[in-house]
C-alpha positions in Angstrom: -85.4 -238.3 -150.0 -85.5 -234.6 -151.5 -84.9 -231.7 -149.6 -86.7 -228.9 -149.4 -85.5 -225.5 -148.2 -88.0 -222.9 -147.0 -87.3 -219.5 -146.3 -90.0 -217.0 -144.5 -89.8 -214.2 -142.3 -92.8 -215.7 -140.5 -92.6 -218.8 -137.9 -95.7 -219.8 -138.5 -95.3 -220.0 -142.2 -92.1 -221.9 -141.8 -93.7 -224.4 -139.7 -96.8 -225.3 -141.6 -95.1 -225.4 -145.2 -92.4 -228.0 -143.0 -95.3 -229.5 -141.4 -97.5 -229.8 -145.4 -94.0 -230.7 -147.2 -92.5 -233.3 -144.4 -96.4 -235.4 -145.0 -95.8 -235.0 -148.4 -92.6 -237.1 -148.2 -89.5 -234.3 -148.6 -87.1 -233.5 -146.1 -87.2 -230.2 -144.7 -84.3 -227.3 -144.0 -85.7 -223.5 -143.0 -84.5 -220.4 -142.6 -86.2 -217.0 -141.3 -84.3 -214.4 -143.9 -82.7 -214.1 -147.2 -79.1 -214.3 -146.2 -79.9 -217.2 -144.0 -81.2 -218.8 -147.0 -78.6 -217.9 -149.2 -76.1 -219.5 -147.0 -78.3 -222.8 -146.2 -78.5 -223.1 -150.0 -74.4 -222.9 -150.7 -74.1 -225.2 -147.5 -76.6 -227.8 -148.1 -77.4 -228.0 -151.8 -81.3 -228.3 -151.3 -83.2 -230.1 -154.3 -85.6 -227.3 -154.3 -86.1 -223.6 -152.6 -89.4 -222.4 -151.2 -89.1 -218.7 -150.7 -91.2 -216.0 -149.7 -91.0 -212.5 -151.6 -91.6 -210.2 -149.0 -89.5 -210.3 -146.4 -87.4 -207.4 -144.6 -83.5 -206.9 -145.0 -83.2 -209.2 -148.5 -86.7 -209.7 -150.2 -87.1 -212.4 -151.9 -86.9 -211.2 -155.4 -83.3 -210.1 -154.2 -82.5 -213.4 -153.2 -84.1 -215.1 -156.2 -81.3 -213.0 -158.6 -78.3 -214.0 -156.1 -78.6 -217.7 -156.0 -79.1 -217.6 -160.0 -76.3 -215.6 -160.0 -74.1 -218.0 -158.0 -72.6 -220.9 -159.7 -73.0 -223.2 -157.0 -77.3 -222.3 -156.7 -77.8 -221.4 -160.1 -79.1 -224.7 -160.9 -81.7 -225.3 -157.9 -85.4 -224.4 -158.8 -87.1 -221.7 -156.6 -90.5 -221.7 -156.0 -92.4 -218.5 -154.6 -94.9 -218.8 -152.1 -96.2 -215.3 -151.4 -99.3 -212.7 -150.2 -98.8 -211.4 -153.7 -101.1 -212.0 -155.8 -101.3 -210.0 -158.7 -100.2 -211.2 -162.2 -97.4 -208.5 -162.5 -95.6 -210.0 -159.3 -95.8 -213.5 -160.6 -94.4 -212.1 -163.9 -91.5 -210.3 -162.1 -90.8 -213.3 -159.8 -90.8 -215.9 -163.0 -88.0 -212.9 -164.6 -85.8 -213.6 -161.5 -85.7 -217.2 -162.1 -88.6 -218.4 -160.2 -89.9 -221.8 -161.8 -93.2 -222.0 -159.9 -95.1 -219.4 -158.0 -98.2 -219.9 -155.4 -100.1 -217.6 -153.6 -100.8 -217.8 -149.6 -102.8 -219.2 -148.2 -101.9 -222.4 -150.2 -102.9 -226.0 -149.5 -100.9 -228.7 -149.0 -101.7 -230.4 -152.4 -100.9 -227.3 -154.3 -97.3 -227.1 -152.2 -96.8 -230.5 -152.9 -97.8 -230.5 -156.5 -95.4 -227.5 -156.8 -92.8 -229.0 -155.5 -93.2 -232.1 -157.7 -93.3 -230.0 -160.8 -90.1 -229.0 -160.6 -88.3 -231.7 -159.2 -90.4 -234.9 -159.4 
């Protein structure tokens, strides 16, 4: 089974992208900040990373450029999942590595679809 970490600010988030990606067959590690993520990611080599962008302490975008910085991350696909919508963000996410990038609110078959886009 692949696993999936997400990484929001937001419980709520964090529970229904688990919830939408647990029915869609992956297996499911969150965190509620950047640095939590960033830690998950060197600790439990996730197939994939779900991230928010805008988050408080490390945004997203931040986090994005240290896991492709880091040898040991460099390699796992990140997908965005953010309130920002406009073209320029997406653009600016997919120039920090970002492989995939939804907006919220997102269904499940769009999350799912992501997910499988990047890593089967």
């Amino acid at each position: 089974m692949k696993t999936v970490l997400v990484i929001d600010d937001l419980q709520a988030e964090l529970d229904l992208i688990g919830e939408y990606l647990r029915a869609g067959g992956y297996s499911v590690i969150t965190a509620q900040n950047g640095e939590e993520g960033f830690e998950k990611a060197l600790n439990q080599t996730p197939d994939v990373i779900i991230t928010d962008l805008v988050m408080p302490e490390m945004t997203g975008l931040e986090l994005c450029r240290k896991l492709k910085k880091t040898p040991a991350t460099a390699e796992i696909p990140i997908i965005a999942c953010t309130t920002r919508g406009r073209g320029v963000d997406e653009m600016w996410a997919k120039k920090q590595g970002v492989a995939n990038y939804l907006v919220k609110p997102c269904t499940q078959a769009d999350l799912v679809g992501a997910v499988k886009a990047v890593i089967g």
